[in-house]
C-alpha positions as CSV (number, residue, x, y, z in Angstrom):
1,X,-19.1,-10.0,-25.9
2,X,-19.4,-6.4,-26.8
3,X,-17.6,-3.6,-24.8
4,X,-21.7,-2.4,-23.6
5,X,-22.2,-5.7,-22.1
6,X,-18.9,-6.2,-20.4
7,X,-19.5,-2.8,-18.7
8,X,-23.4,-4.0,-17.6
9,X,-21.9,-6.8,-16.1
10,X,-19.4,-5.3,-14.3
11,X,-21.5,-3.1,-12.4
12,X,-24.1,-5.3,-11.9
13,X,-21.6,-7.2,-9.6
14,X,-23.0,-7.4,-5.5
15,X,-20.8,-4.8,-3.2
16,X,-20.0,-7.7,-1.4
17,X,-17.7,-9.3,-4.3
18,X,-16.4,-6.4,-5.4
19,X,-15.1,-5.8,-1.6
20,X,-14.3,-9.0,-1.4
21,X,-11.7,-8.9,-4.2
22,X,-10.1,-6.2,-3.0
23,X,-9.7,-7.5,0.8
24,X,-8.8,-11.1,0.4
25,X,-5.8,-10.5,-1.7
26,X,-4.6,-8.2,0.3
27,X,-5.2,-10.3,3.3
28,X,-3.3,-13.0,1.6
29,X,-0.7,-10.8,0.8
30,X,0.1,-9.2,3.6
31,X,0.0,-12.9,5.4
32,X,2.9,-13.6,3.0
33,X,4.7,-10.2,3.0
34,X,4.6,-10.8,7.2
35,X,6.1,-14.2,7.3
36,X,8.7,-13.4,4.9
37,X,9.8,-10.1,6.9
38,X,9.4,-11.9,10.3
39,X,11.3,-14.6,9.5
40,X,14.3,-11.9,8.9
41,X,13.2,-9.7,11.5
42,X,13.0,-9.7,15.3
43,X,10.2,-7.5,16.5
44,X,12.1,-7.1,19.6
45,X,14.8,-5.9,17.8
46,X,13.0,-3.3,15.6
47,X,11.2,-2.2,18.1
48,X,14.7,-1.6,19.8
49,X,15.9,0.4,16.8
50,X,12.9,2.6,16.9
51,X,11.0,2.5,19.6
52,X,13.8,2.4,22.9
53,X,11.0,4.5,25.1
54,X,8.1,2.1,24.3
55,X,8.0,-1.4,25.3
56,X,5.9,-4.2,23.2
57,X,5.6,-7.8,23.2
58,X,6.9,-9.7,20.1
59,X,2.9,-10.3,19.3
60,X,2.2,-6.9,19.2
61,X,5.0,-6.3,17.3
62,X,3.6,-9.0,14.6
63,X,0.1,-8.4,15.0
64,X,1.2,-4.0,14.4
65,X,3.4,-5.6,11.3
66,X,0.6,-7.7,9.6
67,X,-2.0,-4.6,10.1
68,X,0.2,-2.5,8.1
69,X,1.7,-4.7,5.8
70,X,-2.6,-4.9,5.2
71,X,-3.4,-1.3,5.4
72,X,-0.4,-1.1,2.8
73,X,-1.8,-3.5,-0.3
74,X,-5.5,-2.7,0.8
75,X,-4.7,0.8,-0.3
76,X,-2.7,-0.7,-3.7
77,X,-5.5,-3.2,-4.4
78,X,-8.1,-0.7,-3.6
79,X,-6.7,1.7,-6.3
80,X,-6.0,-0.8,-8.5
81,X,-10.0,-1.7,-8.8
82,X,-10.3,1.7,-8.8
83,X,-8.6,1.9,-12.2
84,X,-10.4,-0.8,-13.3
85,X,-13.7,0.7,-13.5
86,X,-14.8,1.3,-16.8
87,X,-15.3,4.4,-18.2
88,X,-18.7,6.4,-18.0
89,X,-18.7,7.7,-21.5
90,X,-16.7,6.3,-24.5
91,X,-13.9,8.9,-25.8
92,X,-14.0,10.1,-29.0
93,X,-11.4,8.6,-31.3
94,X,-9.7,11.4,-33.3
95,X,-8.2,10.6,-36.5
């Protein structure tokens, strides 16, 4: 497969796969990267240490923790396809 027809078919792909590999594995990550840091971490506690004036329930303070454990690796996934794209014009080789 040339380096022409690898770029056709990667922008031929439907908007709704291309989001779609960005938001499930960050999804799935952040599931993991929650669990992990929750089974360390009390909620209550954290929100103790950094919070005193505010009071939450311990599922707030998971549901807050996997939202931005998402927001996090949705923004790294998202730049990472970014990077991915392939180049409008090919670069001159200089020799």
């Amino acid at each position: 497969m040339t380096a022409s027809a690898d770029a056709s078919t990667r922008r031929s792909l439907p908007m709704i796969q291309r989001l779609g590999a960005v938001v499930w594995p960050s999804f799935f990550t952040a599931a993991v990267m929650s669990a992990v840091f929750f089974a360390f971490i009390d909620p209550l506690e954290l929100q103790q240490i950094s919070f005193p004036q505010h009071v939450i329930s311990r599922e707030v303070g998971y549901s807050l923790g996997f939202f931005m454990f998402w927001a996090g690796t949705l923004c790294a996934c998202g730049v990472t396809a970014l990077l991915m794209r392939p180049a409008s014009e090919q670069e001159e080789v200089f020799e």
